[in-house]
C-alpha positions as CSV (number, residue, x, y, z in Angstrom):
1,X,-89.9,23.7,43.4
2,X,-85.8,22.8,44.4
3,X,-83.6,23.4,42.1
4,X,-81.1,20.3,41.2
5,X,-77.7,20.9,41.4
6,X,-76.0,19.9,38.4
7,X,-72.3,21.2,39.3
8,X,-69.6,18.4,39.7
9,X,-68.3,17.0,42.7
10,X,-65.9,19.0,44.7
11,X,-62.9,17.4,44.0
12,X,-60.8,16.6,47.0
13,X,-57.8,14.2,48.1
14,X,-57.9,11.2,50.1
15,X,-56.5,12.6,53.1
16,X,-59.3,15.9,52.7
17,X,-61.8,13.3,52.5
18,X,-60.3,10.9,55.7
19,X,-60.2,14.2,57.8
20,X,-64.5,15.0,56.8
21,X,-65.2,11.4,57.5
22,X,-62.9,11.4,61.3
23,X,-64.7,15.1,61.6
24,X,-67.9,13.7,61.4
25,X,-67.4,10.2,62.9
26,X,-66.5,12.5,65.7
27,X,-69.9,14.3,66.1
28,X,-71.8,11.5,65.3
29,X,-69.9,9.9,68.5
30,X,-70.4,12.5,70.8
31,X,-74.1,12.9,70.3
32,X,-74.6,9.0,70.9
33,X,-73.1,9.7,73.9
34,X,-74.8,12.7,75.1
35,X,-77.8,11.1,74.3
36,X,-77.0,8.0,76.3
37,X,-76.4,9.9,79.3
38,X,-79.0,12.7,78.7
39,X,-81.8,9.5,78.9
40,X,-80.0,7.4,81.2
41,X,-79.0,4.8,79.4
42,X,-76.2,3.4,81.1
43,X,-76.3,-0.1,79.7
44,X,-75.9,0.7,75.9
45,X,-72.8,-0.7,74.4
46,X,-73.2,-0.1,70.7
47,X,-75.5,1.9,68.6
48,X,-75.1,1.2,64.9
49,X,-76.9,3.9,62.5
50,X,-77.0,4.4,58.5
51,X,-78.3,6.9,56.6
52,X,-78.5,6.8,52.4
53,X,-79.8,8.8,49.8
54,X,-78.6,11.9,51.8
55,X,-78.0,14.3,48.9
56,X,-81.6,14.7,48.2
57,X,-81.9,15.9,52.1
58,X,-79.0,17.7,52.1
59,X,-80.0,19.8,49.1
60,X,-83.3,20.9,50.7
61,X,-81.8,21.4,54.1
62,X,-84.0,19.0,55.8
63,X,-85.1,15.6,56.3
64,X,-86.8,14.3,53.1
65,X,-89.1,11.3,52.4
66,X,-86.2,10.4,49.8
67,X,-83.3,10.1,53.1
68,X,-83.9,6.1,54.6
69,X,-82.5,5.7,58.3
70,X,-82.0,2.8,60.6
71,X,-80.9,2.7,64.2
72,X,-80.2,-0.1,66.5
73,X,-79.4,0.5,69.6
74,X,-77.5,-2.7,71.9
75,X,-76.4,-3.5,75.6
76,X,-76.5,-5.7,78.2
77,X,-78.7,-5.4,81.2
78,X,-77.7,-7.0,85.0
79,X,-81.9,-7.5,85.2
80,X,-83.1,-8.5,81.8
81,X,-79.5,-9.7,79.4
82,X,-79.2,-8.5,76.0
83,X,-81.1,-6.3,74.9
84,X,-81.4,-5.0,70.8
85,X,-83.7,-1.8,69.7
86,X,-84.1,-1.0,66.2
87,X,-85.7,1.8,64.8
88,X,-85.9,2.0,60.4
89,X,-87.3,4.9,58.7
């Protein structure tokens, strides 16, 4: 059984917390891009992702039934127009 962590927030200023949130905007960018190019995907012009109820994840390491996800992934295509894939979990 996990235990529950029942220590405060870490407390931290607003310009701590901007430089996480650039930190991991930055990751989170790169991957889409590696991905994109990894699978060819040379049409793909946005992806938009969310994640919630991450803290019940995070505390177990891994990817819990608790942790809800949706991807959509967008671009235009010469052959076929706009295109729009969505993924929830």
């Amino acid at each position: 059984m996990a235990t529950i962590n029942t220590q405060p927030p870490q407390v931290m200023s607003k310009e701590e917390g901007q430089q996480l949130a650039y930190e991991l905007q930055k990751r989170l960018v790169q991957c889409c891009i590696d991905f994109i190019r990894e699978k060819k995907l040379n049409d793909v012009e946005r992806v938009d992702f969310n994640a919630d109820a991450l803290h019940h994840s995070a505390e177990h390491g891994e990817w819990t039934p608790a942790t809800d996800s949706c991807c959509v992934i967008e671009g235009y295509d010469v052959e076929y127009g706009f295109f729009e894939i969505g993924r929830s979990l």
